[in-house]
N, C-alpha and C positions, 0 to 999 in steps of 0.2 A: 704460143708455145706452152707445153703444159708443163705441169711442176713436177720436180725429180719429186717420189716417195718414195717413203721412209722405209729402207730394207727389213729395220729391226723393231718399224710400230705393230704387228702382230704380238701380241703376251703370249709367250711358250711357257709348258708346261716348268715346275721346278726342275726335274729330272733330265729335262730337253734341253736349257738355257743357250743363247747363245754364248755364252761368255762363262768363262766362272775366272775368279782374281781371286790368291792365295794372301795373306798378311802373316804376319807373326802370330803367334798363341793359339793356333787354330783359329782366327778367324775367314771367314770365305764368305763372296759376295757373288752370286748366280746370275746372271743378268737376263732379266724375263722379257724386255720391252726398252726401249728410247723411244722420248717423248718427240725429236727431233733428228733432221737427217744429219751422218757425221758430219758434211761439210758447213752446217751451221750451227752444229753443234760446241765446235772449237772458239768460236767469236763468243759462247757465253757463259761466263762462269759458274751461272746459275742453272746448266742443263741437269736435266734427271733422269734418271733411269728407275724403270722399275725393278728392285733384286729381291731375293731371297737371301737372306742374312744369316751366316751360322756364326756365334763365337763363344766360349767357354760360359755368356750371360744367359745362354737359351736352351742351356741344357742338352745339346744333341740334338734340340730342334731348330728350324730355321721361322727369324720372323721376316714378312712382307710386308713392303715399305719403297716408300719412295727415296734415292740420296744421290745427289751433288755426283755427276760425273766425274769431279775433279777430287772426288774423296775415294775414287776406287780405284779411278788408272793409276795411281804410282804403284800399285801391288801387282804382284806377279801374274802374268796372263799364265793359268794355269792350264787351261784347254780352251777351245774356239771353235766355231763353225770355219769356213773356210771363206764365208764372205765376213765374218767379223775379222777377220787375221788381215783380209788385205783392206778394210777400212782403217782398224786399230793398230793392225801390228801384233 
C-alpha cells in the first residue's frame, strides 16, 4: 500500500499561498508548504509550516520562516485554496 502525500508539501509562491490567516494589528501569515500530511499533522504539536510573515515589525514586508501549525490556526482563515478549506476548514 503506498503513502497518502502531502497535498500542500510543494512551496508556492508568496502571492499564490495556499492559505493566508488574519490576526490582530495587521499581522498575516501566507502558508507556502506543510512539512507533513493534515491527517498527521493534528497528532503533533510540533508540526510546521512554511509562511510568509507580515506584521507592523517588517515594515510592509513579509519575512520567511518556518512556525508551529498551532500558532497560526486559531487566526482567521482569511482566503484558502479549495483543497485547504476542506482539510482545514
Amino acid at each position: 500500500m503506498a503513502a497518502t502525500k502531502n497535498p500542500f508539501g510543494r512551496t508556492r509562491p508568496q502571492d499564490d499561498p495556499y492559505a493566508v490567516y488574519k490576526g490582530p494589528n495587521g499581522f498575516e501569515w501566507r502558508v507556502l508548504k506543510t512539512y507533513k500530511r493534515p491527517d498527521t499533522e493534528r497528532a503533533d504539536a510540533y508540526a510546521r509550516w512554511l509562511v510568509a510573515a507580515r506584521s507592523p515589525y517588517t515594515f510592509g514586508g513579509f519575512d520567511m520562516g518556518d512556525e508551529y501549525a498551532s500558532n497560526v490556526r486559531p487566526y482567521v482563515l482569511a482566503s484558502c485554496t479549495d483543497e485547504w478549506r476542506e482539510h482545514y476548514g
